[in-house]
N, C-alpha and C positions, 0 to 999 in steps of 0.2 A: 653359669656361663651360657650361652648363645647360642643355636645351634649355628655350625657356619657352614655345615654340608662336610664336613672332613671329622672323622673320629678316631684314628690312626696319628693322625699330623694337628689334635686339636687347636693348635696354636694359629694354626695356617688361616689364613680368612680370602686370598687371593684363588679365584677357580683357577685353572688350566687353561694355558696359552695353546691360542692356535697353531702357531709355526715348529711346535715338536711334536710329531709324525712320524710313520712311515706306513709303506705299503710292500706286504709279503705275500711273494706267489712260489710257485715251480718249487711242491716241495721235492726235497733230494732221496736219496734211497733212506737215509734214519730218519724218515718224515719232518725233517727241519724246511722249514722253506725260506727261500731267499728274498734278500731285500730290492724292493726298484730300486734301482739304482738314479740316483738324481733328478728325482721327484718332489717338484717346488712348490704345487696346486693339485689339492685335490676336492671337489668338489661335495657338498654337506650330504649327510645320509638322511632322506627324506623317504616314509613310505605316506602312502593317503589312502583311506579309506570312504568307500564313495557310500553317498549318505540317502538310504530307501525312504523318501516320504510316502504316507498312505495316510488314508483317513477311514474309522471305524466307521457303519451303518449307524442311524442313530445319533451321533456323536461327531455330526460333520463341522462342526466348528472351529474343530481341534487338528490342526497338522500332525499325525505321529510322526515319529523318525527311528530307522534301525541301521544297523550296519551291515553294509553291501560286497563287493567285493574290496580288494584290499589290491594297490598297487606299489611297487618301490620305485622311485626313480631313479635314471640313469646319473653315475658319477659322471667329472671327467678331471683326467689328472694328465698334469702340465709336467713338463721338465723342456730344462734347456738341452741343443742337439748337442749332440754328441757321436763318436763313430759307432755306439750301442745300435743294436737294433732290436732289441727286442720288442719295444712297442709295434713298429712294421711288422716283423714277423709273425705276432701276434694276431693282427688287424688283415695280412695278409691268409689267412688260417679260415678267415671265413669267405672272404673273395680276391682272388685275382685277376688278374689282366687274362689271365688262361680263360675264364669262365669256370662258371659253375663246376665243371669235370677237377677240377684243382681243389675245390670247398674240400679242407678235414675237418670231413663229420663225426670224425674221432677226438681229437685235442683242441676243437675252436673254443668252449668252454675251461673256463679254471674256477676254481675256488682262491678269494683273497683273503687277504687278514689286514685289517686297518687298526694300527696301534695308535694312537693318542699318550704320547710321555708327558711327563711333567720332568721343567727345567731340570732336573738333572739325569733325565733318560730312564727314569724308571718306564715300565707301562702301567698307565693310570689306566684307562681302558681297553682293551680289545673287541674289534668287531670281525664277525666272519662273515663273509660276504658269497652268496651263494649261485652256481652256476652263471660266471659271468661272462660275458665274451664281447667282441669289439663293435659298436655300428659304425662310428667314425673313424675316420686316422686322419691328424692336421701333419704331414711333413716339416712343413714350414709356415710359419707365420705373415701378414703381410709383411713386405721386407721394404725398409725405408732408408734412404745413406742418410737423411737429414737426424738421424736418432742413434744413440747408442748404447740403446735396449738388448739386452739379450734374448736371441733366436730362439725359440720354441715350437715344440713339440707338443702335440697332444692326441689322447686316445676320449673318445664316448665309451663306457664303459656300463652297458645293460645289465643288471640283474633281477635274478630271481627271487629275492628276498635277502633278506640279513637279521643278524641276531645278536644281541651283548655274548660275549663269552661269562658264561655262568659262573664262571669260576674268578673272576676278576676282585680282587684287593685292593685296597687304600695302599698303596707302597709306601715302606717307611721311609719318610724322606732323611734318615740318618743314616741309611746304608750306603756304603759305599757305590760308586756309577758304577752300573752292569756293563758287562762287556758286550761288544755288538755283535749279530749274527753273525 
């Protein structure tokens, strides 16, 4: 047989669908953290790593190359409005209308978690998402009457790095759907 990338679900040959997701913050007091709530877009996990050319003495013909420093880029994640606010209050954590005097320099950071399911809501993977906090906040999107798009929200969302969860499985896709946070 093949290899098809799955050895839990050998039969499986289809990867994982983009649109089962989610994103978890604010953990609680028994360390479970909770779900964004009504989160439609979230933006790819990309780090880059910048690339040190040199050339030996001697042996200048030859371009060498080494690895440099190491950057992640910012997500950003969409949801339509709602009377929630936690994106705002978030985004408002690093600046206000008040000024600088208002910045909490205590809680503008969180740690996220980004699950990627498979069609039946297992987590296929998790990522942990490291010292994140807000550079942008969109309220509102452009607003158009000629369209009957739904209104959106979004946050820029900075981090510090990210990581697979080490500990992450093939879910068997014969178990029964997990119940949600």
């Amino acid at each position: 047989m093949a290899n098809t990338g799955f050895v839990v679900n050998a039969n499986r040959i289809d990867p994982y669908k983009a649109y089962k997701f989610r994103i978890l913050w604010d953990f609680k007091n028994d360390n479970n953290p909770l779900p964004v709530l009504g989160v439609t877009k979230v933006g790819s996990l990309k780090r880059t790593t910048e690339v040190i050319k040199h050339k030996e003495g001697g042996d200048n013909g030859i371009e060498r190359k080494m690895p440099g420093r190491t950057t992640w880029d910012a997500i950003t994640c969409e949801r339509g409005i709602t009377h929630d606010t936690a994106f705002e209050s978030w985004a408002n954590m690093v600046h206000q209308s008040a000024g600088d005097p208002a910045m909490d320099l205590a809680n503008f950071r969180k740690e996220l978690i980004l699950e990627v399911l498979n069609e039946k809501g297992h987590v296929a993977h998790r990522y942990f998402l490291h010292r994140c906090w807000v550079s942008e906040f969109s309220a509102t999107p452009g607003l158009d009457a000629n369209t009957s798009a739904i209104a959106v929200e979004s946050i820029k969302i900075e981090l510090e790095g990210w990581e697979r969860d080490p500990q992450d499985k093939e879910p068997k896709e014969t178990d029964p759907v997990p119940a949600q946070p």
